[in-house]
KOLBABA-636670 format. One record per residue: x, y, z of N, C-alpha, C in turn; residue number from 1; residue in three letters. Coordinates in pm, 1 decimal, m for minus. Example, Ala and Ser with C-alpha at 12.3 -4.5 7.8 and 13.67 -1.06 7.14 Angstrom:
<r n_px="1319.0" n_py="m569.0" n_pz="780.0" ca_px="1230.0" ca_py="m450.0" ca_pz="780.0" c_px="1320.0" c_py="m330.0" c_pz="780.0" num="1" residu="ALA"/>
<r n_px="1285.0" n_py="m225.0" n_pz="708.0" ca_px="1367.0" ca_py="m106.0" ca_pz="714.0" c_px="1290.0" c_py="3.0" c_pz="787.0" num="2" residu="SER"/>
END
This chain:
<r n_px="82.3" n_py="m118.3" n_pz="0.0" ca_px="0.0" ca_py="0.0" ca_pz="0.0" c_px="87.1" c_py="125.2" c_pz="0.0" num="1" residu="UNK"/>
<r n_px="195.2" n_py="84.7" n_pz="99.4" ca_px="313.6" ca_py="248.1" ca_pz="42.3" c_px="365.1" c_py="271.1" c_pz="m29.4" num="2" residu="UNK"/>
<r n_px="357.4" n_py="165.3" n_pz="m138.1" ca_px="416.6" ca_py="190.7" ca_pz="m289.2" c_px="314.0" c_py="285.0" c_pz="m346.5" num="3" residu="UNK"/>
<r n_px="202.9" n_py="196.5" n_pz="m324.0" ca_px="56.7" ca_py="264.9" ca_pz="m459.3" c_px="57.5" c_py="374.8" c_pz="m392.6" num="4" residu="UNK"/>
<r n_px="120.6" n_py="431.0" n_pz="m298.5" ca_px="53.6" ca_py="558.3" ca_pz="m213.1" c_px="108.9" c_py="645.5" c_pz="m237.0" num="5" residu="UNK"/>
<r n_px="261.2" n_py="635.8" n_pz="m288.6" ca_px="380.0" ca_py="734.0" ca_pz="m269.5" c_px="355.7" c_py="887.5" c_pz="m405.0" num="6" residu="UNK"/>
<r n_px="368.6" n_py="931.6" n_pz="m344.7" ca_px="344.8" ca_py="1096.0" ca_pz="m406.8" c_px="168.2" c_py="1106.0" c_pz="m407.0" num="7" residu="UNK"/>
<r n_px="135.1" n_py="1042.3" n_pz="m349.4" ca_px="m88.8" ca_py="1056.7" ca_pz="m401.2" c_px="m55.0" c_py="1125.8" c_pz="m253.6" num="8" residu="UNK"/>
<r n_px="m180.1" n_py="1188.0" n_pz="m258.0" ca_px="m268.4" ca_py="1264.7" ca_pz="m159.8" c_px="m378.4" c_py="1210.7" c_pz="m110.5" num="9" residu="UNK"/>
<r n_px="m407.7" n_py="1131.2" n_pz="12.7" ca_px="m523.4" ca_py="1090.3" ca_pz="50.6" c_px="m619.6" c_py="1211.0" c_pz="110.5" num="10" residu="UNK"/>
<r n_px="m734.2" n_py="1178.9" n_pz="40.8" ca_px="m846.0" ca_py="1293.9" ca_pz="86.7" c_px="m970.2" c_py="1224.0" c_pz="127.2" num="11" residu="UNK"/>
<r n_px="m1017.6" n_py="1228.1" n_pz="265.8" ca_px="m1117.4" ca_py="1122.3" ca_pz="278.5" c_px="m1249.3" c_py="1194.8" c_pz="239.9" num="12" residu="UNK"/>
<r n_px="m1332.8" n_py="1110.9" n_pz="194.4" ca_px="m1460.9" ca_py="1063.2" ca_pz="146.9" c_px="m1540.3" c_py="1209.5" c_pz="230.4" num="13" residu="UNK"/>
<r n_px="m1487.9" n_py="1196.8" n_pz="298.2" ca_px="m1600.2" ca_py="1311.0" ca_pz="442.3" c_px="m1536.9" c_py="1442.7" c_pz="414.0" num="14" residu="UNK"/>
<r n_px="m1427.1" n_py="1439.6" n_pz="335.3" ca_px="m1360.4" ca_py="1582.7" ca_pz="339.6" c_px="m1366.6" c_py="1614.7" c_pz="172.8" num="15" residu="UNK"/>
<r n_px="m1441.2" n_py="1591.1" n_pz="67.0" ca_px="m1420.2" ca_py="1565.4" ca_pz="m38.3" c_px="m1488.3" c_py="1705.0" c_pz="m73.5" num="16" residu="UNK"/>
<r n_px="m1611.3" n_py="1702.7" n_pz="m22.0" ca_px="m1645.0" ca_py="1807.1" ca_pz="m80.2" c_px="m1597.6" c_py="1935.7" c_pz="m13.0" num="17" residu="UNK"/>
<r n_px="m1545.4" n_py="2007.5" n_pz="55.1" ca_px="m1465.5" ca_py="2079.0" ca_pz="128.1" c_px="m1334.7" c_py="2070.3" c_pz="21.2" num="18" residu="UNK"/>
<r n_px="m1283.1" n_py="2039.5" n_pz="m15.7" ca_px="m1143.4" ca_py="1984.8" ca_pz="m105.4" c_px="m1191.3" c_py="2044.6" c_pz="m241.6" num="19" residu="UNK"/>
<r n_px="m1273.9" n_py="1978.1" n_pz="m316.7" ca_px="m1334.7" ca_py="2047.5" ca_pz="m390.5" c_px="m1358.0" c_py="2199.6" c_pz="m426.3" num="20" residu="UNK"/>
<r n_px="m1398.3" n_py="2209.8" n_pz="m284.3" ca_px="m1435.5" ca_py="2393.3" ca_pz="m324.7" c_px="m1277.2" c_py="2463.2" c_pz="m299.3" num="21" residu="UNK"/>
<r n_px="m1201.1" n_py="2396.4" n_pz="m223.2" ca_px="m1087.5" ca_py="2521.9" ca_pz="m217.3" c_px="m995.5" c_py="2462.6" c_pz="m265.2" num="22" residu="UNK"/>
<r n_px="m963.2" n_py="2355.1" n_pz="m343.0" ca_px="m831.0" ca_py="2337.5" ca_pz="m379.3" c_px="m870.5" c_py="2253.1" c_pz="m563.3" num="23" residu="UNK"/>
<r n_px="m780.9" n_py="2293.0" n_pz="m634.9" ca_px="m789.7" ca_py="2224.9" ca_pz="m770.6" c_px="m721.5" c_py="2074.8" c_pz="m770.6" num="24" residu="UNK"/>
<r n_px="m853.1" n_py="2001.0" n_pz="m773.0" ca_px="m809.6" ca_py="1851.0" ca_pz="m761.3" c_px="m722.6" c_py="1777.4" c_pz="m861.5" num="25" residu="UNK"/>
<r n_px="m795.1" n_py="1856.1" n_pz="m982.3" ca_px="m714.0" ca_py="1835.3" ca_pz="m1110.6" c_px="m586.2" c_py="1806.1" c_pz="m1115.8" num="26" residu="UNK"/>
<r n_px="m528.7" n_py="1884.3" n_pz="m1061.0" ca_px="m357.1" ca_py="1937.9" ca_pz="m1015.7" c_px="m273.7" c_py="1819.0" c_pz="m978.8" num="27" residu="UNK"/>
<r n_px="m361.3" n_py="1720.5" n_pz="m852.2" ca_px="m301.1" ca_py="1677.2" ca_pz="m771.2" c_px="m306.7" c_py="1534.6" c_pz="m760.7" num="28" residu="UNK"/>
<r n_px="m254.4" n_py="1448.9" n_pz="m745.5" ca_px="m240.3" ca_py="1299.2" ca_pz="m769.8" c_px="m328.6" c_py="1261.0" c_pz="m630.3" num="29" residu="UNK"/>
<r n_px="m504.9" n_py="1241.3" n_pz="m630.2" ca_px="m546.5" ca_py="1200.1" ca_pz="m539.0" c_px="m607.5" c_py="1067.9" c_pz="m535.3" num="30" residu="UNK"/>
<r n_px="m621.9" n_py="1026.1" n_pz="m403.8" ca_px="m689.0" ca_py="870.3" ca_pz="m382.5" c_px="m763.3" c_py="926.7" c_pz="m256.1" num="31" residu="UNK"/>
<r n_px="m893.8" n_py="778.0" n_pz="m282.6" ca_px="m995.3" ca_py="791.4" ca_pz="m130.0" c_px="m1055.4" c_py="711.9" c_pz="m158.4" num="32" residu="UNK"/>
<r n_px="m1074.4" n_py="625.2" n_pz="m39.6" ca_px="m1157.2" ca_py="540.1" ca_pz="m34.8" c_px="m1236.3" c_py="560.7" c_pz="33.6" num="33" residu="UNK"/>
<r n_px="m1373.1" n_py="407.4" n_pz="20.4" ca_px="m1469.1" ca_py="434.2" ca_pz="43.4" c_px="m1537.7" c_py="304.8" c_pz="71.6" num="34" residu="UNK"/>
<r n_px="m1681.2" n_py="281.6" n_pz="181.1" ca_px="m1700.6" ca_py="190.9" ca_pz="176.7" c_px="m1840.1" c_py="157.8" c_pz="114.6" num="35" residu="UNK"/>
<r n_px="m1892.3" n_py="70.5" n_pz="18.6" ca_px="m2072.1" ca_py="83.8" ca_pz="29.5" c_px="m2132.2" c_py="96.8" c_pz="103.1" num="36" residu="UNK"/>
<r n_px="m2211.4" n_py="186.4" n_pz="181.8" ca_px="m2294.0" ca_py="214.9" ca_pz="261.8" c_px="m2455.2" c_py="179.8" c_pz="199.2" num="37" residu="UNK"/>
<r n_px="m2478.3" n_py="195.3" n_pz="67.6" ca_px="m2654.3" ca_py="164.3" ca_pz="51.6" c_px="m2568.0" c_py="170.6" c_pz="m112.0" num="38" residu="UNK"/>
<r n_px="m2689.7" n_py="33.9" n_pz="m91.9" ca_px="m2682.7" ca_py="33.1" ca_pz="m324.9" c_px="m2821.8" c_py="22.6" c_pz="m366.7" num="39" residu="UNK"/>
<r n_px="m2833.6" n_py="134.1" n_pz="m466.8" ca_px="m2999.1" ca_py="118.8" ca_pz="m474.7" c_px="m3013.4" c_py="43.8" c_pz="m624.3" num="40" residu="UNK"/>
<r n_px="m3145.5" n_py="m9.9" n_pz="m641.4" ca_px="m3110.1" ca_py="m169.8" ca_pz="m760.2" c_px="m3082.5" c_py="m80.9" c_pz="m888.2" num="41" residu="UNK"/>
<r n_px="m3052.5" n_py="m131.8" n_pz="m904.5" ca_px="m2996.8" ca_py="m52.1" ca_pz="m1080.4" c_px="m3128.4" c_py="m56.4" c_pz="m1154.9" num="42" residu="UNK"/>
<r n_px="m3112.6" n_py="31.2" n_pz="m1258.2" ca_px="m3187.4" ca_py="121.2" ca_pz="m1289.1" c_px="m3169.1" c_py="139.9" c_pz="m1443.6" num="43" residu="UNK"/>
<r n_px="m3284.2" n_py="167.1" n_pz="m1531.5" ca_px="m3275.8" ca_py="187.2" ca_pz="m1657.4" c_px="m3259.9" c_py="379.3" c_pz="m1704.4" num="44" residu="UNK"/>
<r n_px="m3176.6" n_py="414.6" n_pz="m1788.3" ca_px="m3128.8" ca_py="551.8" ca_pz="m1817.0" c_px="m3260.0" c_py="577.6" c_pz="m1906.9" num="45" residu="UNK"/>
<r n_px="m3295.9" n_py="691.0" n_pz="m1948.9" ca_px="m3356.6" ca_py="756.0" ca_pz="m2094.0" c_px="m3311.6" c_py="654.8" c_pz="m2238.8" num="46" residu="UNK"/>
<r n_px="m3199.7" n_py="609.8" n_pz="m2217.1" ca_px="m3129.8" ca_py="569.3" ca_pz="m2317.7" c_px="m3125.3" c_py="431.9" c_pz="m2368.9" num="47" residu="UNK"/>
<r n_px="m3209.4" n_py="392.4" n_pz="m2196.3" ca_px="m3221.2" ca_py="223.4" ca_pz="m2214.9" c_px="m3144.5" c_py="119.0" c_pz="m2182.5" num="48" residu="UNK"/>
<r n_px="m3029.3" n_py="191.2" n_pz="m2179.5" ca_px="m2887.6" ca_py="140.4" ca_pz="m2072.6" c_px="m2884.5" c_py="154.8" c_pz="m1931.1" num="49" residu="UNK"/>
<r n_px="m2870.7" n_py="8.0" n_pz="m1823.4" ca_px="m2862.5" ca_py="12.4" ca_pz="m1703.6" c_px="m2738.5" c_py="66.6" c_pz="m1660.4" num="50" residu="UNK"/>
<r n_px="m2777.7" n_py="119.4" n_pz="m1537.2" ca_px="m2701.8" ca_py="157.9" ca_pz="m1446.2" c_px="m2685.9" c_py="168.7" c_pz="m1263.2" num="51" residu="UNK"/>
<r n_px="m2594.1" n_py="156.2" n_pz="m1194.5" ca_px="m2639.1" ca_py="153.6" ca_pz="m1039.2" c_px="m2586.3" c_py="295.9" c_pz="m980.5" num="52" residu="UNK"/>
<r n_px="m2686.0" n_py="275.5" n_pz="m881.0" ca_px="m2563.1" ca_py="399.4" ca_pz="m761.1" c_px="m2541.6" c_py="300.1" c_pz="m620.2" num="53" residu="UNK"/>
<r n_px="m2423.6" n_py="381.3" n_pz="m602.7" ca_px="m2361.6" ca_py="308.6" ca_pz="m497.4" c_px="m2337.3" c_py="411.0" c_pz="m421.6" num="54" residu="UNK"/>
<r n_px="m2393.1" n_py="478.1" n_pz="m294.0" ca_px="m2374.0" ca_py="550.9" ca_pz="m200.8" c_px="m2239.3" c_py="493.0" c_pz="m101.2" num="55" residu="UNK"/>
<r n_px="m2146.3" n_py="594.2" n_pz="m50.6" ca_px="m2003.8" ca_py="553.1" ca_pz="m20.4" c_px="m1987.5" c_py="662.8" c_pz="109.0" num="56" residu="UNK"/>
<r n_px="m1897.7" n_py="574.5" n_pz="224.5" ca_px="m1857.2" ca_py="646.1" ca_pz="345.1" c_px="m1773.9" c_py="622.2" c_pz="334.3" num="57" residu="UNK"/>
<r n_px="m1710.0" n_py="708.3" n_pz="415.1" ca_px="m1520.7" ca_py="670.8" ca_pz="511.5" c_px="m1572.7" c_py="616.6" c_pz="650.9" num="58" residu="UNK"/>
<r n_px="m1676.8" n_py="627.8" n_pz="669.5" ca_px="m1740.1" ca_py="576.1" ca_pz="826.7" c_px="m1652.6" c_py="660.8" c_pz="947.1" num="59" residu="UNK"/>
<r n_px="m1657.3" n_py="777.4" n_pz="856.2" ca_px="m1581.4" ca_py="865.4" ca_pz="1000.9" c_px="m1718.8" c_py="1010.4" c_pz="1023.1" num="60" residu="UNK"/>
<r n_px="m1762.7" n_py="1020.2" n_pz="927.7" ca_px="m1888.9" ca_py="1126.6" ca_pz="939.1" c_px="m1980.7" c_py="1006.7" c_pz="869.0" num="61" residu="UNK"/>
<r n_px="m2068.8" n_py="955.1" n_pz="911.9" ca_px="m2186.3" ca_py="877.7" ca_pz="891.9" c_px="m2286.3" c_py="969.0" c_pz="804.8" num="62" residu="UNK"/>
<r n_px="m2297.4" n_py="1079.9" n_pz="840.0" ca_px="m2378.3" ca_py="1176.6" ca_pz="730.9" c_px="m2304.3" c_py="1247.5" c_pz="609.9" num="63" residu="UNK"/>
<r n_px="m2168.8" n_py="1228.6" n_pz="580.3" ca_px="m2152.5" ca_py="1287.3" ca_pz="443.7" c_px="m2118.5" c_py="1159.4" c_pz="385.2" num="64" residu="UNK"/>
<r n_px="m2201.8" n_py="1142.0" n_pz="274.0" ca_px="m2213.8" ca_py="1028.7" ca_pz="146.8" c_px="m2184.0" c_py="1106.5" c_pz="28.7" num="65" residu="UNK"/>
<r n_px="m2155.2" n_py="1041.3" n_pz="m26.4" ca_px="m2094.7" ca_py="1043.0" ca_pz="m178.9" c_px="m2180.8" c_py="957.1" c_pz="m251.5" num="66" residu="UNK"/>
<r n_px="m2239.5" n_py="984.8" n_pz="m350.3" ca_px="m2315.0" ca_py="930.1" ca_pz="m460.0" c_px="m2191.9" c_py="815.2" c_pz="m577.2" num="67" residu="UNK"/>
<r n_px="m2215.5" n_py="751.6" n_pz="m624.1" ca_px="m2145.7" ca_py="727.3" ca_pz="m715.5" c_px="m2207.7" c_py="610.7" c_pz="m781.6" num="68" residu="UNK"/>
<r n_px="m2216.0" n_py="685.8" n_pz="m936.4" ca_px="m2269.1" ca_py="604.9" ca_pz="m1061.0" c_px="m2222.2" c_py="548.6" c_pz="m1138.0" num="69" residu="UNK"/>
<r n_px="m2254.4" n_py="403.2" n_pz="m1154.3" ca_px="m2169.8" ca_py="294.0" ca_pz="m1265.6" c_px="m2280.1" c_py="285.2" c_pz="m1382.0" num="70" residu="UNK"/>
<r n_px="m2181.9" n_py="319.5" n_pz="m1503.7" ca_px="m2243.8" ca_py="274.4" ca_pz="m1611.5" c_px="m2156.6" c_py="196.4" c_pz="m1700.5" num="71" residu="UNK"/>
<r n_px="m2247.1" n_py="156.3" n_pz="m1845.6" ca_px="m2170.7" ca_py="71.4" ca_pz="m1888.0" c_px="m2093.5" c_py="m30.8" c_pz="m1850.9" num="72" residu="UNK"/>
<r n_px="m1926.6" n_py="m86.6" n_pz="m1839.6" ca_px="m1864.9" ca_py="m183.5" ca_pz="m1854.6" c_px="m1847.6" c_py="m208.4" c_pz="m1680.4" num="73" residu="UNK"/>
<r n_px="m1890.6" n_py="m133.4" n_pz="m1639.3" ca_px="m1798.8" ca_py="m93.6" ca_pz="m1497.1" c_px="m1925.5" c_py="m80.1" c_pz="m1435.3" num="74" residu="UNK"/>
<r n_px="m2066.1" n_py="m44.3" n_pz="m1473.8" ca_px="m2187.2" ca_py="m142.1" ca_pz="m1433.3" c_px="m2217.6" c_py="m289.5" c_pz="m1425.8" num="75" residu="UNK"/>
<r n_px="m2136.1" n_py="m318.3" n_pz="m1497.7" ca_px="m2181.7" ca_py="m510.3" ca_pz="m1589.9" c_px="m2082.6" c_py="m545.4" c_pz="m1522.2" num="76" residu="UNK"/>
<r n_px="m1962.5" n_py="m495.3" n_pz="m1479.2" ca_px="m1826.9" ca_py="m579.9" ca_pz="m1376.2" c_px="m1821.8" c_py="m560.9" c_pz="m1223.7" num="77" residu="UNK"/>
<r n_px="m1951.2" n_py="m463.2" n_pz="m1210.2" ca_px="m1934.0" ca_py="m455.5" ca_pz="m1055.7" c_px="m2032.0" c_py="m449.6" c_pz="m995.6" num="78" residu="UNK"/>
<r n_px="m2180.9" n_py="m461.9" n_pz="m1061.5" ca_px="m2348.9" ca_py="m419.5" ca_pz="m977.1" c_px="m2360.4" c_py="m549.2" c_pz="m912.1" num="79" residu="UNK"/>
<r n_px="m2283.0" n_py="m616.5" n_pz="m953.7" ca_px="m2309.9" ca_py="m718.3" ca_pz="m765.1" c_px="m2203.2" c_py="m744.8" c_pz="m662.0" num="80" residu="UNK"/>
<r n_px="m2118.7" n_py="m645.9" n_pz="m652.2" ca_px="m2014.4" ca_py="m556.7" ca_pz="m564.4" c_px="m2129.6" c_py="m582.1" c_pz="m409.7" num="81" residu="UNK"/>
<r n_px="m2096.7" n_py="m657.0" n_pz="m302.2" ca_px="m2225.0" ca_py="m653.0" ca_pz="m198.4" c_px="m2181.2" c_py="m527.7" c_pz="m109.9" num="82" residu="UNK"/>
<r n_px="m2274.2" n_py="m485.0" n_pz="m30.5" ca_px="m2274.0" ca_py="m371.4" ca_pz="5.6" c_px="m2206.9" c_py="m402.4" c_pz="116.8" num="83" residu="UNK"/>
<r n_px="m2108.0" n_py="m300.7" n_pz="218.2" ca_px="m2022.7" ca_py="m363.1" ca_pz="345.5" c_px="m1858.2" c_py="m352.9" c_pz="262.8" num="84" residu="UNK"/>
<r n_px="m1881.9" n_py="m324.5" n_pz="110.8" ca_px="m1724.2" ca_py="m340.5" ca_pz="29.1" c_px="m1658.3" c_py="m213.7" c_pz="35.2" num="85" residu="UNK"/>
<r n_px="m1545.1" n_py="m242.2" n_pz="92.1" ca_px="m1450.3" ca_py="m112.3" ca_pz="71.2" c_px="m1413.3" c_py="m101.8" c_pz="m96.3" num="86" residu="UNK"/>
END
């Protein structure tokens, strides 16, 4: 893990959006993890193509969640990811 880590910036899940507003993420070599907290069943787009959301904690603020949407290939390789997954 201190290899994959070396020069990244960890920014947790609870501090993301705070990070966001004052610093250009773009810039900066970041990582954060996260754990499934709620997956709601996947879902058909306008387009006719499924997709899931996977709501995500650091389990250090229980109330700031992160949304996050799989579509396509990365829907079909991970919507039965069980919830409890870092």
């Amino acid at each position: 893990m201190d290899r994959k880590m070396a020069n990244r910036k960890l920014i947790r899940l609870s501090q993301l959006k705070n990070k966001l507003a004052t610093e250009n993420l773009e810039e900066i070599d970041w990582v954060t993890f996260g754990v499934i907290v709620r997956k709601v069943t996947p879902q058909s787009a306008n387009n006719g193509r499924t997709f899931s959301v996977w709501r995500l904690n650091d389990l250090r603020d229980l109330g700031e969640c992160v949304s996050l949407f799989l579509f396509g290939e990365v829907h079909k390789e991970h919507w039965k990811t069980e919830q409890g997954t870092v």
